[in-house]
C-alpha positions, 0 to 999 in steps of 0.5 A, a space after each residue: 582163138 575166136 570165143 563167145 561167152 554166152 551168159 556173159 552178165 551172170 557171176 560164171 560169165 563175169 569171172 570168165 571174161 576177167 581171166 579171158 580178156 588177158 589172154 593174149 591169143 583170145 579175141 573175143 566176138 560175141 557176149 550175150 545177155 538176155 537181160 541187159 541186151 543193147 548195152 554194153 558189157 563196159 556199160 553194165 561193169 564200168 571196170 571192164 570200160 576199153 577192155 570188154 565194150 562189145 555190144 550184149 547180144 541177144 543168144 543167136 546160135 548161128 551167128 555166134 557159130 559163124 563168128 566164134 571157135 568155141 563158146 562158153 556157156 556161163 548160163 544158170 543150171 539146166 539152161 545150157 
């Protein structure tokens, strides 16, 4: 299954990408962050280098669409 984690930098986002990255039926295509946007999730949690190096994106609803199942939103209170 083809997921994006929106909100992928914050506590909820991390956590989630821990347990999803050693899901054998999940690819993951889409990471965002608002903060960190043009890094890479390996590059802001060096744990994560060769497992989670996808570029952070800004959000882009249709492209997260196009290129994802389901979504995962990892976003503060009321932003969802």
């Amino acid at each position: 299954m083809k997921v994006a984690v929106i909100g992928a930098t914050g506590y909820t986002g991390l956590e989630l990408l821990r347990i999803i990255t050693r899901h054998p039926q999940v690819e993951i295509t889409c990471v965002t962050s608002e903060t960190y946007q043009g890094q890479t999730f390996s590059q802001v949690f060096p744990a994560f280098r060769g497992i989670a190096d996808l570029p952070l994106e800004a959000m882009d609803p249709e492209r997260i669409a196009k290129n994802a199942q389901l979504a995962f939103l990892c976003l503060p209170h009321g932003s969802s």
